[in-house]
C-alpha positions as CSV (number, residue, x, y, z in Angstrom):
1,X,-2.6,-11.1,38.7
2,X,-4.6,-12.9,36.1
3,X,-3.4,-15.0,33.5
4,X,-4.6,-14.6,30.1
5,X,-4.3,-17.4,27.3
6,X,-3.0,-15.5,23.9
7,X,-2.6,-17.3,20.6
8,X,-0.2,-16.3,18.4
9,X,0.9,-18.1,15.1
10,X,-1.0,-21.4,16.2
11,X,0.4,-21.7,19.2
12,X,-1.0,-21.2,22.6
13,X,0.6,-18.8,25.6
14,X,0.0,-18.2,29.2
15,X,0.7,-15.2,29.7
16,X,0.0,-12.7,33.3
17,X,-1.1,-9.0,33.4
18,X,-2.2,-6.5,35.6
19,X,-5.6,-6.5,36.5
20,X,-8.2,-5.0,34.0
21,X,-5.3,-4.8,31.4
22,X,-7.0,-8.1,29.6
23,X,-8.3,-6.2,27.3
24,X,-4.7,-4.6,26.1
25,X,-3.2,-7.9,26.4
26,X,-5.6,-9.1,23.9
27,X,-5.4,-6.6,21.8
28,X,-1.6,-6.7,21.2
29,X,-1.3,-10.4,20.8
30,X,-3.9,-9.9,18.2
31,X,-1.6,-7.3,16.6
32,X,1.1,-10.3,16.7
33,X,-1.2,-12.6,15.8
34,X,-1.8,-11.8,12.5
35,X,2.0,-10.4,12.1
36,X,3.2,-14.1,12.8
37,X,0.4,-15.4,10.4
38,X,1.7,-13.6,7.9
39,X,5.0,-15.2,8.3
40,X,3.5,-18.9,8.6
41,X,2.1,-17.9,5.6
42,X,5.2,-16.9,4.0
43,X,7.4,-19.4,5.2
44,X,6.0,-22.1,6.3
45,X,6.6,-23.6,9.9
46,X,9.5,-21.8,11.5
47,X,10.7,-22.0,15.0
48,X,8.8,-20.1,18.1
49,X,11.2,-17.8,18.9
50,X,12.2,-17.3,15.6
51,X,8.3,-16.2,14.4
52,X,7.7,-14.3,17.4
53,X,11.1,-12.4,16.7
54,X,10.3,-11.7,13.3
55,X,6.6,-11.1,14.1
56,X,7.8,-8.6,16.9
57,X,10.4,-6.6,14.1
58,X,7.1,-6.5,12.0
59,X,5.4,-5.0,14.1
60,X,8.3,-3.2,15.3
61,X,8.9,-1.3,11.7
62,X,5.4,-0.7,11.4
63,X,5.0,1.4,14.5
64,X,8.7,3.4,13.2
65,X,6.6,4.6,10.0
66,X,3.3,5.4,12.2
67,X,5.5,7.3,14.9
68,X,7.5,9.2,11.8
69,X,4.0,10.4,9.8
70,X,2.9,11.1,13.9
71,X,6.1,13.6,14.3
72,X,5.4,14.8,10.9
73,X,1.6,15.8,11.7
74,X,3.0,17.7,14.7
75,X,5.1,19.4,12.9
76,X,2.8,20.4,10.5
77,X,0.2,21.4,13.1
78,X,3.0,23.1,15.2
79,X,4.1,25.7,12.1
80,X,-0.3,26.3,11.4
81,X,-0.4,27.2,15.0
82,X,2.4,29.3,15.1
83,X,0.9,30.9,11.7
84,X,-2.4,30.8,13.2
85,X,-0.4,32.9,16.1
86,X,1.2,35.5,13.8
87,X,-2.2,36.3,12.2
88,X,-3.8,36.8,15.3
89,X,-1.6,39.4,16.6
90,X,-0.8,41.0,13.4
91,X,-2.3,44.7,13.8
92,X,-5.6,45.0,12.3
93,X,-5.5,45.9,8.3
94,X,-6.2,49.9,8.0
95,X,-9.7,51.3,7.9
96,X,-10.7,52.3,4.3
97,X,-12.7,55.1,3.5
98,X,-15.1,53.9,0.8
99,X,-17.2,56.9,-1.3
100,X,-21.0,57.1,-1.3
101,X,-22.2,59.3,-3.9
102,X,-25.5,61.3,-2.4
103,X,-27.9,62.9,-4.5
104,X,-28.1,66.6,-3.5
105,X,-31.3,67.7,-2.1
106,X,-31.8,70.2,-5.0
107,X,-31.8,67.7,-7.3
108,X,-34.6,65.5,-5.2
109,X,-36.8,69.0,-4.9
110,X,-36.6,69.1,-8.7
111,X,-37.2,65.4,-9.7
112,X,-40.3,65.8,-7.7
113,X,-41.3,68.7,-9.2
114,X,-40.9,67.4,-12.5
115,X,-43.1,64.1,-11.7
116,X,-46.0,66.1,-10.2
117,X,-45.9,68.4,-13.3
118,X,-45.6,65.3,-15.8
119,X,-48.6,63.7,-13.5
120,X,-50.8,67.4,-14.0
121,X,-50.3,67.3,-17.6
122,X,-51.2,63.3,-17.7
123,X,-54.2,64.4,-16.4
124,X,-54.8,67.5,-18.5
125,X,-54.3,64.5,-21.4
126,X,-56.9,62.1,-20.4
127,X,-59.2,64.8,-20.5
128,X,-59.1,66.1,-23.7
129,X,-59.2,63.1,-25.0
130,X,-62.9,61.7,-23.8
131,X,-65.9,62.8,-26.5
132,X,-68.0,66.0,-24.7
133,X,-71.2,65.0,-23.0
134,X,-74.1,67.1,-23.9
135,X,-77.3,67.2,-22.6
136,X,-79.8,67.0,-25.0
137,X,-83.6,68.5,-24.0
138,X,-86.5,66.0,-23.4
């Protein structure tokens, strides 16, 4: 089991772990660390046990309020999945039968009708409008 040295609040600790948990270890007495800094800070000198229990309730009511807004954001993500749930086996919303108006084939016949007969009568119009050519003799 190896033992790791952690300082916390100035003062130096031997402290053992499991194997490969050095990292962890580290990690926490960092947490603590600055916790019991905070305190020195505060306070002044104060007595090891004393810091490290305060610097332990520190830490202490900071991981109440994480675990509260943690059960909180469950709950919240609980009811959306449950909602999410209800809308996905909700029957599917009625089919609605939406109106296309469609232009009768009569009245297609007789729009063409009328643009080839506007067309004939453009053409009629161009024509009678150019000056006559006539040939005069040589």
């Amino acid at each position: 089991m190896p033992e790791v040295k952690i300082e916390i609040g100035g003062r130096v600790f031997d402290v053992a772990c499991q194997e490969g948990e050095e990292h962890y270890l580290h990690a926490a007495a960092k947490m603590l660390d600055e916790e019991a800094s905070v305190l020195s800070t505060q306070i002044g000198r104060i007595p090891e046990a004393r810091m490290l229990l305060m610097a332990g309730l520190m830490l202490a009511d900071k991981t109440a309020g994480f675990q509260d807004k943690l059960r909180e954001a469950e709950d919240r993500m609980a009811e959306k999945e449950a909602e999410l749930q209800q809308l996905r086996n909700a029957p599917a919303p009625e089919a609605q039968k939406i109106e296309v108006p469609v232009v009768p084939d009569s009245v297609t016949e007789a729009l063409a009708e009328i643009a080839a007969r506007a067309e004939a009568l453009a053409e009629q119009a161009e024509g009678q409008d150019q000056p006559a050519v006539v040939d005069s003799p040589t």
